[in-house]
C-alpha positions in Angstrom: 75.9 -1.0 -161.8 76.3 -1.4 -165.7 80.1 -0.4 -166.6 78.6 2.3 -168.9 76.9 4.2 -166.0 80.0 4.1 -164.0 81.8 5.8 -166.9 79.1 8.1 -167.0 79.5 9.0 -163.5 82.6 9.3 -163.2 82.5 12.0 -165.7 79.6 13.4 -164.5 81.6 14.1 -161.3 84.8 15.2 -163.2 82.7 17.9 -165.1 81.3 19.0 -162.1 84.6 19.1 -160.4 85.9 20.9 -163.5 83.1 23.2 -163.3 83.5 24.8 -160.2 87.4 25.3 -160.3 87.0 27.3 -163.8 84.4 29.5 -161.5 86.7 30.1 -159.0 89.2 30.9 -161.3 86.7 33.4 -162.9 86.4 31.6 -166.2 83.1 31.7 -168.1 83.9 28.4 -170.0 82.8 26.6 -166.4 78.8 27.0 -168.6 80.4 24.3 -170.9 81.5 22.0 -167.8 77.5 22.2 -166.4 75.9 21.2 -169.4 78.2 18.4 -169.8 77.8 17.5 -166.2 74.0 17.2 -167.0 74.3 15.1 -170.1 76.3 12.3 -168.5 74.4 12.8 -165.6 71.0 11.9 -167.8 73.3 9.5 -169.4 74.2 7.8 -165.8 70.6 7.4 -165.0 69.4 5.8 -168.2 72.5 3.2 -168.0 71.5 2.6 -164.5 67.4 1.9 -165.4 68.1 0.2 -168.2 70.5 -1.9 -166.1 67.6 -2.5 -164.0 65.4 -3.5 -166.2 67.5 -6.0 -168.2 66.5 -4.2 -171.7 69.4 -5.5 -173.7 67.6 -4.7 -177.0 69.6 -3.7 -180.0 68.5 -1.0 -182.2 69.5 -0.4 -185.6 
């Protein structure tokens, strides 16, 4: 696994974490812990493909 899609998971999994304790707590800002729970989960995935796939093209 590419070192960028670890970081990405592991703050996928931190947001989510972060997500349900503000929901517990009864705090509405738990929205903002999904959403960035799903872009570093989109972000894991396209580390991990492009990983894969040995695309090590740079753009710019």
């Amino acid at each position: 696994m590419p070192r960028l899609a670890f970081y990405a998971l592991a703050v996928c999994v931190l947001s989510a974490v972060a997500a349900v304790v503000s929901f517990v707590q009864g705090n509405w800002l738990g929205i903002v812990w999904v959403l960035l729970a799903g872009v570093s989960s989109n972000m894991t995935w396209y580390y991990v493909r492009r990983g894969r796939s040995g695309g090590r093209s740079v753009t710019g």
